[in-house]
C-alpha positions in Angstrom: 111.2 94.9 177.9 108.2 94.0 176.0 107.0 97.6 175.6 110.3 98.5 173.6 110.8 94.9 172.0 107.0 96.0 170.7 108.2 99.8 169.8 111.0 98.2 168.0 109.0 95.5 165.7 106.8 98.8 165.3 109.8 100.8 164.4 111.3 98.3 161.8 107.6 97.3 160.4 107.1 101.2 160.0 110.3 101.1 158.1 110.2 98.0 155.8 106.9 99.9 154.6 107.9 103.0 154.0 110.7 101.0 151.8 108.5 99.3 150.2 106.6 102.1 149.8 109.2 104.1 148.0 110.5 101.2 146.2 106.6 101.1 144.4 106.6 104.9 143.8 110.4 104.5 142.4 109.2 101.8 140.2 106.0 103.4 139.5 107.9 106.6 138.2 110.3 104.7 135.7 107.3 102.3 133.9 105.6 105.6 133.2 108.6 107.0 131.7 109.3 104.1 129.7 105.7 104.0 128.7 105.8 107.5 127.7 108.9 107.3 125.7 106.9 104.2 124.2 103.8 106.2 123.0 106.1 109.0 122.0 108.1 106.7 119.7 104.7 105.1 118.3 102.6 108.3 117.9 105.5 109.4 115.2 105.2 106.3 113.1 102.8 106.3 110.7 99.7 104.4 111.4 99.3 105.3 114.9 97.3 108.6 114.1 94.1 106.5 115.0 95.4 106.3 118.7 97.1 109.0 119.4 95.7 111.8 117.5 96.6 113.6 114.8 100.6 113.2 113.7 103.3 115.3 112.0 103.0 115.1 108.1 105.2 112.6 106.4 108.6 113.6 105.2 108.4 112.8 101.4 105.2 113.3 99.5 104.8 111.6 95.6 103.7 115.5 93.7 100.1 115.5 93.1 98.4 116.7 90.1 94.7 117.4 89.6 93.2 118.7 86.5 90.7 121.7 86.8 87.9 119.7 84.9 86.4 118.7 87.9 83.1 117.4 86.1 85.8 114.3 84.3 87.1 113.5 87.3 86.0 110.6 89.3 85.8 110.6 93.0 88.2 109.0 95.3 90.1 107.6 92.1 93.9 108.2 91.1 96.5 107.2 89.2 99.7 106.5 90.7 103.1 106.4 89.3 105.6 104.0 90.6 109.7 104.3 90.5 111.1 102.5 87.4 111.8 98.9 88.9 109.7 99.2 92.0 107.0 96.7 91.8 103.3 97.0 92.9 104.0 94.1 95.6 106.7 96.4 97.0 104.5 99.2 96.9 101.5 97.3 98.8 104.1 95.8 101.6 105.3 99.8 101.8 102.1 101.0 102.3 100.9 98.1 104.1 97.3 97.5 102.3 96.0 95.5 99.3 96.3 97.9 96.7 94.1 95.1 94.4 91.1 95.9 96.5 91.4 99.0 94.3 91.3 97.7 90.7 88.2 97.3 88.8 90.1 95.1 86.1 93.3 93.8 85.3 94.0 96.9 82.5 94.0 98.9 86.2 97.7 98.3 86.1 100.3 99.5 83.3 104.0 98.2 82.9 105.7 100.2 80.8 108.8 99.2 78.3 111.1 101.0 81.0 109.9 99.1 84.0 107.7 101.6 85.6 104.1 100.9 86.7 101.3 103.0 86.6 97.8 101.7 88.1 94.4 103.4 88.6 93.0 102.6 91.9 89.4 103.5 92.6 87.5 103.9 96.3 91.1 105.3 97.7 90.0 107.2 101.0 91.6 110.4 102.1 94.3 108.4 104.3 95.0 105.7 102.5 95.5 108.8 99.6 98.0 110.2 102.4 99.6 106.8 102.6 100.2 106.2 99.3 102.0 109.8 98.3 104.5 108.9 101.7 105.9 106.2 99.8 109.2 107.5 98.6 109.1 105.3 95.6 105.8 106.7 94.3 106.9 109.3 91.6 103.1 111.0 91.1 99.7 110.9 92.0 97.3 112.1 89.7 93.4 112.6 89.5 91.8 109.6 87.6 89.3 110.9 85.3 86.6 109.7 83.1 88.9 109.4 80.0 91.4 106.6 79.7 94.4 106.0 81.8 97.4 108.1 80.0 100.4 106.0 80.3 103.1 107.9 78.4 
C-alpha cells in the first residue's frame, strides 16, 4: 500500500510539473509575442532608429533645395521654411529638439507679414536634417549660404 500510495504522490508530482511546466512555456511564448509586437510597433516610430537599426524613410519630406555654389555654402547650416501660422515652438515640440541651440542670433529667425517663419539654423546634423524635413508643416529646406538669409 505504501509502494502505490508512493507511485501515486510520484504520479501526481510528475504531473503538477509537467503543468507547471507547460503553463511557463505557454506564458513564455505569449510575453515574447507581445514583446515582439512591442519592438515592431517602436522600431517604426521615428526616434527609435538608434535601437533598432536603420527604419523606413518618413512619409512626407519638406522639398530641399541646394544651390550648386558649393564654395558659399556653409556646412551643416539651412534655412527652413515653416507653414504660414505654424509657430517655431510647434515646430520644436514636432521635432522634439531645441531648435534655439541652432541660432547664432536673434535675426536667425524671420516672421513674415503673412505669418510664415523662416530661421537659419547652424550645426544641424544629418538626422536632426532628416528630422526636420519629416515635419509636415515645414514647407522647404534650403542650403544656408554665406550671403544673407533671403526671406521673400
Amino acid at each position: 500500500m505504501q509502494l502505490q500510495n508512493s507511485k501515486l504522490f510520484t504520479n501526481m508530482s510528475l504531473r503538477s510539473s509537467l503543468s507547471m511546466i507547460s503553463k511557463l512555456i505557454f506564458t513564455s511564448l505569449i510575453l515574447g509575442f507581445l514583446l515582439h509586437l512591442a519592438i515592431t510597433t517602436m522600431s517604426d516610430r521615428q526616434g527609435f532608429s538608434f535601437i533598432f537599426g536603420a527604419t523606413s524613410p518618413p512619409a512626407y519630406r519638406a522639398r530641399f533645395s541646394c544651390g550648386a555654389d558649393d564654395q558659399s555654402r556653409l556646412p551643416n547650416s539651412y534655412i527652413v521654411w515653416l507653414a504660414p501660422g505654424y509657430s517655431l515652438q510647434e515646430h520644436a515640440m514636432t521635432i522634439r529638439h531645441n531648435v534655439h541651440l541652432h541660432f547664432r542670433s536673434e535675426t536667425d529667425v524671420y516672421i513674415t507679414s503673412g505669418g510664415k517663419v523662416i530661421y537659419c539654423g547652424f550645426d544641424i546634423s544629418d538626422e536632426l536634417l532628416e528630422v526636420i524635413r519629416a515635419d509636415e508643416n515645414v514647407e522647404l529646406v534650403e542650403c544656408h549660404t554665406s550671403g544673407k538669409m533671403d526671406s521673400s
